[in-house]
C-alpha positions as CSV (number, residue, x, y, z in Angstrom):
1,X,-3.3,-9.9,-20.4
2,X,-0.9,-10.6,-22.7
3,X,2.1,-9.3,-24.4
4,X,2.0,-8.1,-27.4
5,X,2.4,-4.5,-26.3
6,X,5.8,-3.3,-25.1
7,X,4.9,-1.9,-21.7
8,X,8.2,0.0,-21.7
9,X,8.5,1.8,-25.1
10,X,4.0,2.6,-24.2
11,X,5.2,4.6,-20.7
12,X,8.6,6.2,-22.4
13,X,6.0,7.6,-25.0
14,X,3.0,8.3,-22.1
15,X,0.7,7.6,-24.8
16,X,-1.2,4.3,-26.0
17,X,-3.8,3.3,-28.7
18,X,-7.1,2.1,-27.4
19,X,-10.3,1.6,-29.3
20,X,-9.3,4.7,-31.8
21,X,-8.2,6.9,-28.8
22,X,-5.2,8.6,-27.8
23,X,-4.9,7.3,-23.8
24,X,-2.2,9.0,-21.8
25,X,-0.1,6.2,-19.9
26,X,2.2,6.4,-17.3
27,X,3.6,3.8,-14.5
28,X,0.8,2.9,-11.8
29,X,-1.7,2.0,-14.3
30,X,-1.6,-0.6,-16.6
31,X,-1.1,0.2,-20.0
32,X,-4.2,-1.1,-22.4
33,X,-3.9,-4.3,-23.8
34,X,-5.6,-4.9,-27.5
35,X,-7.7,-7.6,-26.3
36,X,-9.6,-5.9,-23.5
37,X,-11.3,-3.8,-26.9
38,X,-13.3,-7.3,-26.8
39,X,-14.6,-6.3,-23.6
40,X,-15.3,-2.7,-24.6
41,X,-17.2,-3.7,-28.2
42,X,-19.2,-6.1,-26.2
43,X,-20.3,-3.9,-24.2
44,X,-20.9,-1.0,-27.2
45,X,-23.2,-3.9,-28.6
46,X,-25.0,-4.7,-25.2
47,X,-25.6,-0.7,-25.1
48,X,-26.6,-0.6,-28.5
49,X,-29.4,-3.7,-28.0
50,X,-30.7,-2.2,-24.5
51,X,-31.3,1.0,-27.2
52,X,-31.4,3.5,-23.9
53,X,-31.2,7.5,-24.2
54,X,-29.2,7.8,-21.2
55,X,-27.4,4.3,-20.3
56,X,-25.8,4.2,-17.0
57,X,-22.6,2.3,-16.7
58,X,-20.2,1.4,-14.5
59,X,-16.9,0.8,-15.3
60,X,-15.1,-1.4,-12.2
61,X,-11.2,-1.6,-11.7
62,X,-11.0,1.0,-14.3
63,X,-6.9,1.1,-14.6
64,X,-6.1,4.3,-16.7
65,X,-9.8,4.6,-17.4
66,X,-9.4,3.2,-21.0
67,X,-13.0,1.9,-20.9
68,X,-15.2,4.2,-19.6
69,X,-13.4,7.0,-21.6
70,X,-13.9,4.7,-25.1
71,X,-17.4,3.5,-24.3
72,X,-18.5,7.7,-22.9
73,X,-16.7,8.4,-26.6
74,X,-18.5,5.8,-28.7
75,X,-21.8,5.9,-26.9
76,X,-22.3,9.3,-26.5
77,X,-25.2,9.7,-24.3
78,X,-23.9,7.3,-21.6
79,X,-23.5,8.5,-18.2
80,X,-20.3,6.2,-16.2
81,X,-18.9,6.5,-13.0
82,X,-15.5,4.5,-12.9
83,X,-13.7,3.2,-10.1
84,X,-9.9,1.8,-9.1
85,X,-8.7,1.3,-5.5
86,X,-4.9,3.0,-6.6
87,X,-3.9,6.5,-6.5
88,X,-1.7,5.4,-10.1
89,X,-5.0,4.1,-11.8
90,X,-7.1,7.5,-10.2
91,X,-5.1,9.9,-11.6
92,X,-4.5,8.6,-14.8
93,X,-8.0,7.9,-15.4
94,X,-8.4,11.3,-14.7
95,X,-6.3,12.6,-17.1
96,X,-7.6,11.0,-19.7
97,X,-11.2,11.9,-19.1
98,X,-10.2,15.8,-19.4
99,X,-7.6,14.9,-22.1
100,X,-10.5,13.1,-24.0
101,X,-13.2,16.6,-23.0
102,X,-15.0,14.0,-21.2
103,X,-15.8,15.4,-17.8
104,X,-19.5,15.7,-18.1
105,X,-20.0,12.3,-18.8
106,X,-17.4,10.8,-16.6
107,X,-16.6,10.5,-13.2
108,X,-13.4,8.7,-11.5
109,X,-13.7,7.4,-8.1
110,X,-11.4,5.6,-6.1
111,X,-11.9,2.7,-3.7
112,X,-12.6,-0.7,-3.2
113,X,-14.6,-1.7,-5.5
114,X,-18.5,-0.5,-5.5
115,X,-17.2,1.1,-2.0
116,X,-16.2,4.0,-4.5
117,X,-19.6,5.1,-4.7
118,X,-20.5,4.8,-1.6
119,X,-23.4,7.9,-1.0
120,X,-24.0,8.7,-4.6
121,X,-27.7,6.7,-4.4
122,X,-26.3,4.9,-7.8
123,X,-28.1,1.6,-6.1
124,X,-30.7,-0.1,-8.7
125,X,-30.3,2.4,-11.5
126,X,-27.4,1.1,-13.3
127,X,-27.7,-0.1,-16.6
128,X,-24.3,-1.9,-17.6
129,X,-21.2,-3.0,-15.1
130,X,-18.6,-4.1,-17.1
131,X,-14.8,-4.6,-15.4
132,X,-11.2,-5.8,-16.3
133,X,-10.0,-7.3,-12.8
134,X,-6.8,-8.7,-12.0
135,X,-7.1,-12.2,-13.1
136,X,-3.5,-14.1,-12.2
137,X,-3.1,-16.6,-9.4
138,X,-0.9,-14.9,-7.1
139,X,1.5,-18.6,-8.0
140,X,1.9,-17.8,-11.4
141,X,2.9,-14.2,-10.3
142,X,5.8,-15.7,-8.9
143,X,6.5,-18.5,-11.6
144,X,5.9,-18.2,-14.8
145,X,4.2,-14.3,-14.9
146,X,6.6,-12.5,-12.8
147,X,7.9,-10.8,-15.7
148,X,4.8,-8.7,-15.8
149,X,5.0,-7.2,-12.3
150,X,8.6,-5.6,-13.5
151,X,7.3,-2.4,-14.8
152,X,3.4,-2.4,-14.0
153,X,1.9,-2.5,-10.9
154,X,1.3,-6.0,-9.2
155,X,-2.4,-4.6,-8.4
156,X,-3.1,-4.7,-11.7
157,X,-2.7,-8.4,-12.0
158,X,-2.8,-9.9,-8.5
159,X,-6.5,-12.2,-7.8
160,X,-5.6,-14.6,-4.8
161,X,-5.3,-18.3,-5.2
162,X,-6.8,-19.0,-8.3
163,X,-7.2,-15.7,-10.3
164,X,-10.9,-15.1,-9.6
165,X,-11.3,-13.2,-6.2
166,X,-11.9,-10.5,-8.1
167,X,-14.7,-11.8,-10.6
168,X,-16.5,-13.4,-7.1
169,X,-16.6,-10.3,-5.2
170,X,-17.4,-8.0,-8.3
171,X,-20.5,-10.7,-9.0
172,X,-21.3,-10.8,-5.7
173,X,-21.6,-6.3,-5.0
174,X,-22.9,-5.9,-8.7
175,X,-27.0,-6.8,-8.5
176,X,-27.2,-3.8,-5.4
177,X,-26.4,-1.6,-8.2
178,X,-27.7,-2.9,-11.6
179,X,-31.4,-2.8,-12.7
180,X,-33.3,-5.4,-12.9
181,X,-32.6,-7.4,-16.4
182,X,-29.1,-5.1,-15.9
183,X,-26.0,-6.5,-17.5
184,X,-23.1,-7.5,-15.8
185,X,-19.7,-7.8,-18.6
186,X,-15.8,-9.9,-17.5
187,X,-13.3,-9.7,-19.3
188,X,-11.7,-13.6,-18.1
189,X,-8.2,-15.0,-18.7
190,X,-7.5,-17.5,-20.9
191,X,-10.0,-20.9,-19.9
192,X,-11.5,-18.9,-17.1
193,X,-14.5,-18.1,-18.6
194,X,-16.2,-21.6,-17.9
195,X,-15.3,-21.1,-14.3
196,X,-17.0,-17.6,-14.1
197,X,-20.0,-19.1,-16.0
198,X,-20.2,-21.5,-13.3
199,X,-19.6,-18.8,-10.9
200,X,-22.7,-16.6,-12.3
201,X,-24.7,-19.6,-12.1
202,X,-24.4,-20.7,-8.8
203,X,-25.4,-17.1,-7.4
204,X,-28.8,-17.7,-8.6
205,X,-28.8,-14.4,-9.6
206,X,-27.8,-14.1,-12.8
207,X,-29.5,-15.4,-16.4
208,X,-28.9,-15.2,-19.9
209,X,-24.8,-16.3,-19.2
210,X,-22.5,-16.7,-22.1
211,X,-19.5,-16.2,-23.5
212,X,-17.9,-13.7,-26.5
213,X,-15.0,-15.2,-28.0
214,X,-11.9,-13.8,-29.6
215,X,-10.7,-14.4,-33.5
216,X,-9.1,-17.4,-32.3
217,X,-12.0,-18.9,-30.7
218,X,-11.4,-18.2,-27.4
219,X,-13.8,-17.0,-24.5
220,X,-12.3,-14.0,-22.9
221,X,-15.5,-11.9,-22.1
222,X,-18.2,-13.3,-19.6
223,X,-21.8,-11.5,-20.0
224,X,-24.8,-12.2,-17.7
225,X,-28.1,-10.6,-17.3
226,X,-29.2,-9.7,-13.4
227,X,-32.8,-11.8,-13.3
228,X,-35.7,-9.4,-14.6
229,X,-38.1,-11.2,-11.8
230,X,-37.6,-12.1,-8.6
């Protein structure tokens, strides 16, 4: 997550840029950082390969819903169900979905992670998980990235002792609910992606596990196929 964006002047204006969309901001969500539109074109291009009329994705620790309301806009015949465990991130999300005329395409749950949807028989027929987690060692939260905690919420960055509890519990829940040969999508901080690979790899679940770089060569987006075969 960096800082290229200033997080004060974005919530003063309640508006931010994201993928070509107007988001409305305000403090309990994070505001949109440029590079998480790696995660969200990855995931466009993973849509556009599995070629689907209807894909079904879900879009996990959804913040102020910035990617399920850019991939419902730019893949519009996709079906997502989003999901934060904060009231901040739930009703911003929210917003934005009717401020974007996105309602029948989008839905906004809140709650601990796949716990969100929790009766809605989603199990098995999802097409595409992709999620932003907090990924900051709660250390560095008090050291060196303390600063970011000033003005957004510490949810939004918090992931235990190393920065991945997050990643491992989201890799763990995510085959109940994708397909077979379903796609699971990271966004990783910087040199976390090897880590997550290994991650993916060691649940025996996963195949098909690589990175997407950025412009300057680094991997900041994780993508791994659940196993088509048992």
């Amino acid at each position: 997550m960096s800082e290229e964006i200033n997080v004060a002047d974005a919530y003063g204006r309640g508006r931010s840029t994201f993928m070509g969309l107007q988001l409305l901001v305000s403090p309990g969500a994070l505001v949109p950082r440029p590079e998480t539109e790696l995660l969200g074109n990855a995931a466009l291009d993973v849509l556009s390969q599995l070629n689907l009329p209807v894909p079904r994705v879900v879009d996990m620790c959804c913040g102020a819903g910035n990617l399920a309301c850019a991939i419902a806009h730019h893949a519009p015949t996709a079906r997502v169900w989003a999901s934060d465990l904060t009231d901040g991130c739930v009703q911003v999300a929210r917003r934005n979905v009717i401020h974007l005329d996105l309602e029948e395409r989008v839905t906004v749950l809140q709650g601990d992670l796949f716990s969100a949807f929790s009766g809605l028989e989603l199990d098995g027929t999802i097409d595409v998980v992709l999620c932003n987690p907090p990924y900051i060692s709660e250390k560095r939260l008090e050291g060196d990235r303390s600063h970011l905690v000033e003005l957004e919420p510490r949810e939004a960055f918090a992931a235990g002792p190393y920065g991945l509890s997050i990643h491992m519990r989201v890799l763990k829940e995510a085959p109940r609910y994708l397909r077979r040969g379903g796609i699971l999508l990271f966004e990783v901080g910087l040199g976390q992606d090897r880590q997550v690979m290994s991650l993916l790899e060691r649940s025996k679940v996963y195949e098909s596990i690589r990175s997407v770089t950025n412009p300057a060569g680094e991997g900041r987006v994780v993508v791994a196929h659940t196993k088509a075969q048992a």
